[in-house]
C-alpha angles and dihedrals in degrees: 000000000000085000097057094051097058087042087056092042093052093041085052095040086048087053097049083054105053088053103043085048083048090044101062085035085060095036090052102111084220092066118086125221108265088083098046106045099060084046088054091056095058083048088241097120104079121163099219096164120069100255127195119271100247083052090061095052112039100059085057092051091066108069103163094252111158116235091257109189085249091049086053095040117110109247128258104250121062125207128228127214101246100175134359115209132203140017135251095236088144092058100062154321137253084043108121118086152177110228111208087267091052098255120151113236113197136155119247114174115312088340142081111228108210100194130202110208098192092056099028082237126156128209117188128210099207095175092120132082097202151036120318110244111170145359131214117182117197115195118204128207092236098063094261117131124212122195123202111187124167130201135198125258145118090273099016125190144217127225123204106187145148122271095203102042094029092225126140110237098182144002128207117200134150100055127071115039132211088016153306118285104182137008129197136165124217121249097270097041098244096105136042125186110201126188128241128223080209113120091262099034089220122201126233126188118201143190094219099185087064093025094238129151107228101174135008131178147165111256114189140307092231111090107283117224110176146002127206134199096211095164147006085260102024136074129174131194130188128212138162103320093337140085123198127208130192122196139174138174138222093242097049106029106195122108111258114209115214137159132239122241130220125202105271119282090009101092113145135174111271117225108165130017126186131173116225110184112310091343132092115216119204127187121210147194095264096046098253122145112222126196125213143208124189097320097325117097096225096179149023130195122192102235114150140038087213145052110303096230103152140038120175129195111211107180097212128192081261093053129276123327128193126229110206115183133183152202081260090075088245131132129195140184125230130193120214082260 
């Protein structure tokens, strides 16, 4: 009889072992629900510890169910975009434009708002697949507006597409890597350069109607702010203490790389950079405007309190004038004088 009884005791006591052993393999969040649903039907998978919550709910989500063609299939209904909310203003800078019927163009998230002020109406470009980073907005004479907008990425890519049919006319991709800093068109629209957040924020020309690369070039391994289109033949780019310029001629057509030089001792990180007639604009850190000819900054004029991170060319019916804005949050106007 005394036999039985351990037998019985040993038989009970094996048992309570094999489940409890069952039970923390079960319990384990690295272990998937096949294993715990037929358990939880003996009642032998108790959670007897408080879990996460995300530990509570995952092993619940995964039922089993075969992907059935129906389980698979897209719903019925479809959904609209109705409103699009916020603004990338941490991604980047120079992104906010009038299009030729007055509408506002700005980034949110992975899409362009094109906004109507009379009727408070929202299109969206949702070509991209990531964030916005910057906008480049290109004006014909013949009423026609062009839109350049660039995203990050590990192979990021640029859009060039109508405001006013919505359609994409042409997409740049291969070049640049993590994302696009910068965007500019040339003066006559044909071409666009566009800056790279790559470690060397390398610089790309295209002809974005074809889709070809023209140029390409290394910048600078000092953080890039901004790139500028002065000329037909001439681009600029600012970085931390340095401006770069690029030139070519008609007679040797090949892009020419030079630096910029400050007065001695007087060298500042450069944020924003403009052209206004035969003259290059620079804003810097200590809110000081410099002037530029040729690649010597020949002046500087103490306008800001703040940093210099925007300049701004507006060719009025007086010539052109010059917007300069700051960290201030000030913006003031400049003549040619």
């Amino acid at each position: 009889m005394l036999a039985l009884e351990t037998q019985h005791s040993l038989e009970h006591l094996h048992n309570r072992l094999r489940r409890d052993i069952q039970h923390f393999t079960v319990m384990d969040e690295f272990s998937g629900a096949e294993l715990r649903f037929p358990l939880e039907k003996q009642g032998l998978a108790v959670d007897i510890e408080q879990k996460q919550p995300w530990q509570q709910v995952i092993p619940f989500l995964a039922d089993g169910r075969s992907h059935t063609d129906d389980f698979l299939a897209q719903p019925p209904d479809t959904l609209r975009m109705d409103w699009v909310y916020g603004f990338n203003g941490h991604a980047g800078k120079h992104h906010v434009h009038y299009s030729n019927m007055g509408e506002v163009l700005y980034p949110a998230a992975s899409f362009v708002i094109v906004f109507n002020i009379g009727d408070t109406s929202q299109k969206y470009y949702a070509g991209h697949i990531d964030i916005v980073t910057c906008l480049k907005l290109r004006r014909f004479d013949s009423g026609d507006t062009v839109v350049a907008s660039g995203e990050l990425g590990m192979r990021p890519a640029i859009h060039v597409w109508s405001p006013k049919s919505m359609e994409t006319l042409s997409v740049l991709r291969g070049f640049h890597r993590n994302g696009i800093i910068q965007l500019d068109f040339s003066p006559n629209g044909e071409q666009l350069v566009s800056l790279g957040m790559d470690p060397y924020h390398s610089v790309a020309i295209y002809d974005w109607a074809s889709q070809q690369r023209v140029f390409s070039a290394r910048s600078s391994c000092s953080p890039c702010n901004d790139i500028r289109y002065l000329t037909e033949h001439s681009i600029a780019c600012c970085a931390d203490r340095q401006v770069v310029f690029w030139q070519k001629s008609e007679m040797y057509p090949v892009w020419k790389r030079t630096r910029g030089l400050f007065p001695r001792d007087q060298p500042q990180e450069v944020f924003a950079i403009a052209a206004i007639d035969n003259y290059v604009v620079t804003g810097g850190a200590a809110g000081y405007i410099q002037i530029w000819e040729g690649r010597n900054c020949v002046r500087s004029i103490k306008g800001h309190a703040g940093l210099v991170t925007v300049l701004y060319v507006f060719n009025s019916v007086n010539g052109p004038v010059l917007f300069s804005g700051c960290t201030a949050g000030k913006i003031q106007t400049w003549n040619q004088k």
